[in-house]
C-alpha positions, 0 to 999 in steps of 0.5 A: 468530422471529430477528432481525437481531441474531441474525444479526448476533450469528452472523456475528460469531462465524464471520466476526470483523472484528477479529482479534488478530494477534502481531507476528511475522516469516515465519521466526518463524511456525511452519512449519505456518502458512507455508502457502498456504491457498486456495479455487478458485471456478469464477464466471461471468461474470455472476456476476462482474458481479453481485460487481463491481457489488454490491462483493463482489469489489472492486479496491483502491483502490491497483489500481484505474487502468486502463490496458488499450486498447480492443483488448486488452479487445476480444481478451478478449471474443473469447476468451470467444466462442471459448472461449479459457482465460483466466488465472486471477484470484487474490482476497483472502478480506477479514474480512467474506468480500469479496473484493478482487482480487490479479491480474486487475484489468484482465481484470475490469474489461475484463468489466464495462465492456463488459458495460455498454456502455462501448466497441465491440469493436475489433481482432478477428482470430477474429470480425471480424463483431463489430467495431464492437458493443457488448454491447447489440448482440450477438444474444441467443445471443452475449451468453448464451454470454459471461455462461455463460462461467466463469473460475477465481478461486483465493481467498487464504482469511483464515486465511492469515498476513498475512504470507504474504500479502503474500509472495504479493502480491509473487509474484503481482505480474504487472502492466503496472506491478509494485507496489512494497511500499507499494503492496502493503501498501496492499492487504494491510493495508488499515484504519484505518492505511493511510487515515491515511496516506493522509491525513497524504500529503495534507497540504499541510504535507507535500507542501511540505516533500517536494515530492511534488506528485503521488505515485502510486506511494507513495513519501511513503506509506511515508516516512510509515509509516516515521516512525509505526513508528519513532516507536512502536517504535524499541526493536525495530526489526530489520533488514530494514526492509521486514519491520519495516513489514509487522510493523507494519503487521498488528500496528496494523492496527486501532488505538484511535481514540485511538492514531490521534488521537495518531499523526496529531497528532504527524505533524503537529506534528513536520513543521510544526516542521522545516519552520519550522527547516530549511525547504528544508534538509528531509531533505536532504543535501549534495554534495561542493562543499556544494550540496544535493541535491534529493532526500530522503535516506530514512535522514536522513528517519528521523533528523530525523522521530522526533528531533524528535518524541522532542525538541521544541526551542524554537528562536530565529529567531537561531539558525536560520541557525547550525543549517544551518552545524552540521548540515551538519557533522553530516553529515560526522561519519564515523559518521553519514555512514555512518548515511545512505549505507551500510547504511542499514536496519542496525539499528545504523545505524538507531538510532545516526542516529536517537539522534545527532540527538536529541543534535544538537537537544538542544544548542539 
């Protein structure tokens, strides 16, 4: 007689979570490997519910707001009586065989709520008789034809390259409000790497030095990934940015714990020690008149982030006021001006900007 292990010892073998994947760009894939490879499911919509409720099709958590109106959801209901096609919903094949949702959020959600009584239909143009009623509501017959109804779901399959994946992402990309790369690789790349991010952004230290109080599009997110990517891998860098983030993001998708330990320690370590030296001076540059701008300027953000964690200096209060006044000298130098406000992703630019400002604080 099996056991559970034995079960478990076979799932592992055809369904591995933990994959080795080569850090690679799309051009640097082999042509045969660029493909798409998909599957078409034809679910119903009561087998949709059931996925949706037991979790083996989930909305990530970066799609997960809602934003349809009680007569958008309603006219979705409407279509189905009336046996109206509804787009196709794309899915995500995860390691474990989950399936999280790419497009489709809303029309899923819309399904769920109203199959559990959570609004009445309103705004109906086909079947006005149903204004007002909830699911429970319906005659028997109706709320059958609803659950019958099926809707195609084309699955994006894991053996799919995970950076053509996050190609489709972007192509598929349909929503009220389009997702930024971030946002995309939050879905992507999802592990133990994108949760300590979203940590790290919670971080009082950070949203003080960053003023991002509320940052729902991820913007600090990406800031943040940017640092730990430079941090471990400035040696390699190669433009374009974009491509050198998802790279990272599928080569550490699934770091020791000792390597998230370490990354999150000098996160934090760094950031406390340029709050304590620029303060307000923070990732931030300067007019023409020498007034600072209250934005952070990304490529100035690089340089202090990993200058300083490659350069830890032991600063007097007495010097700090002198550190602005040299600084803002820095920013003038021609090269480094460059560095910050053209051609910011260029790896020489990324390199020289980062390597200049370690010299910069090794004079202190």
């Amino acid at each position: 007689m099996t056991d559970k292990n034995s079960s478990k010892k076979l799932a592992d073998k055809l369904f591995p979570i933990k994959i080795d994947i080569d850090e690679t760009d799309i051009l640097n894939i082999p042509p045969e490997s660029r493909r798409l490879h998909t599957e078409t499911y034809d679910f119903t919509v009561a087998s949709i519910n059931d996925f949706l409720l037991n979790g083996n099709i989930f909305i990530p958590e970066f799609q997960r707001e809602y934003v349809w109106n009680r007569v958008q959801a309603s006219r979705l209901i409407e279509s189905l009586v009336i046996q109206c096609p509804i787009p196709v919903i794309y899915l995500n094949q995860e390691r474990d065989e989950k399936l999280s949702v790419i497009d489709g959020n809303q029309r899923l959600q819309s399904i769920k709520l109203f199959l559990n009584d959570s609004y009445e239909l309103r705004g109906l143009t086909t079947y006005p008789e149903l204004e007002g009623l909830n699911y429970s509501s319906l005659d028997p017959r109706i709320k059958r034809h609803i659950l019958n109804r099926t809707l195609r779901c084309i699955a994006i399959l894991k053996d799919t390259h995970p950076q053509i994946k996050f190609e489709i992402f972007e192509r598929l990309n349909t929503g009220a409000v389009q997702l930024n790369p971030q946002e995309i690789r939050h879905g992507v790349y999802h592990g133990p790497l994108i949760d300590l991010i979203d940590t790290l952004a919670k971080e009082p230290v950070w949203k003080e030095i960053t003023g991002f109080k509320s940052d729902k599009r991820m913007r600090g997110n990406e800031l943040i990934l940017r640092f730990i990517a430079l941090y471990e891998n400035l040696d390699n860098y190669q433009k374009p940015l974009s491509s050198f983030l998802n790279n990272f993001c599928e080569a550490q998708q699934k770091p020791s714990n000792d390597k998230i330990l370490e990354w999150k320690s000098i996160f934090l370590k760094t950031v406390k020690d340029i709050k304590s030296y620029l303060g307000k001076y923070a990732f931030r540059t300067f007019d023409d008149n020498g007034n600072l701008i209250k934005n952070i300027n990304a490529a100035l953000f690089d340089a202090q982030m990993v200058g300083f964690s490659k350069f830890r200096p032991n600063l007097k209060n007495e010097v700090k006021d002198s550190i602005i006044t040299d600084i803002k000298s820095l920013y003038v130098e021609e090269r480094f001006k460059e560095s910050i406000t053209a051609g910011t992703s260029t790896t020489s630019f990324v390199k020289y900007r980062i390597r200049r400002f370690k010299e910069f604080l090794e004079k202190y």
